[in-house]
Kinemage of the C-alpha trace (Angstrom):
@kinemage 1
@onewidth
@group {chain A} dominant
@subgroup {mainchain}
@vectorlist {calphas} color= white
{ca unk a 1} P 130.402 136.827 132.440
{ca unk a 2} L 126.821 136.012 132.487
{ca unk a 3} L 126.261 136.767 128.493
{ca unk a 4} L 129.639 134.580 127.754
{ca unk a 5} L 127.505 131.766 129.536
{ca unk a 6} L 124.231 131.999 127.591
{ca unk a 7} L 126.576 132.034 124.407
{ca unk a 8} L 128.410 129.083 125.162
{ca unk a 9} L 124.773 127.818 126.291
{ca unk a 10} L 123.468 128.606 123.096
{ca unk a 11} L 126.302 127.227 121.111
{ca unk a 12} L 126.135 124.206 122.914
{ca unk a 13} L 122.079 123.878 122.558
{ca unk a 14} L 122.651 124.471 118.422
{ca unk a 15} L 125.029 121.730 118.229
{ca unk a 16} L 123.323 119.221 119.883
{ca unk a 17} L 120.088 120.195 117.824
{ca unk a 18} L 122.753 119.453 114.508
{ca unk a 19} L 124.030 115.708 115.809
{ca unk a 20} L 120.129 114.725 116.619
{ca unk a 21} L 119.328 115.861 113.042
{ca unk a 22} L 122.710 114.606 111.597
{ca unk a 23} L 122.107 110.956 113.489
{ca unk a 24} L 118.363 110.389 112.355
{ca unk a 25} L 119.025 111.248 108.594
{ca unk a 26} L 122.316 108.927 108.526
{ca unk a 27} L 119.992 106.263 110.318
{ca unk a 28} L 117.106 106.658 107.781
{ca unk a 29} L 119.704 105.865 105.263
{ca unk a 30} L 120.667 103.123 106.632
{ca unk a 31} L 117.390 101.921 107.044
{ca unk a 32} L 116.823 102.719 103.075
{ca unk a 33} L 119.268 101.678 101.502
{ca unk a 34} L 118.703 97.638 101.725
{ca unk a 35} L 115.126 98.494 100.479
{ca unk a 36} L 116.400 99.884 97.149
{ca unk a 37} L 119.152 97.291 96.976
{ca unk a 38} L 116.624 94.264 97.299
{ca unk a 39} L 114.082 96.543 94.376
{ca unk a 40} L 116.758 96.513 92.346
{ca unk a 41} L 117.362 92.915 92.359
{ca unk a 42} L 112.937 91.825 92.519
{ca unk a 43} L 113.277 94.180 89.429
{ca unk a 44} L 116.225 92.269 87.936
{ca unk a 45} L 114.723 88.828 88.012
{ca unk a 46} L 111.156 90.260 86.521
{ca unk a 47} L 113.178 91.380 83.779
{ca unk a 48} L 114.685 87.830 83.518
{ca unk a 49} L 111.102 86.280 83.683
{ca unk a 50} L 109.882 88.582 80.864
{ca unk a 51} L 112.856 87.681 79.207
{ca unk a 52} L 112.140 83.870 79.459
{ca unk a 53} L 108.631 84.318 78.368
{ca unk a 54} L 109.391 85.557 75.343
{ca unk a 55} L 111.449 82.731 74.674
């Protein structure tokens, strides 16, 4: 009875150490993903600057 309760205990623990993990790398994404969105587009419009100097 008492190991069937550190088990579940356990069990319990280990998937609550998963979400945390799980929650902070889904919210680092987040918190990423606009960054590389606006690079792309300040990368876009140097292009299109270089591209008007030439002219």
């Amino acid at each position: 009875m008492f190991l069937d309760f550190i088990i579940l205990l356990g069990v319990a623990i280990a998937g609550g150490i998963v979400t945390v993990i799980g929650s902070i790398f889904l919210m680092g994404k987040k918190i990423l993903e606009p960054n590389k969105a606006l690079q792309q587009k300040i990368n876009n419009l140097e292009s299109e600057i270089e591209n008007l100097k030439k002219k």
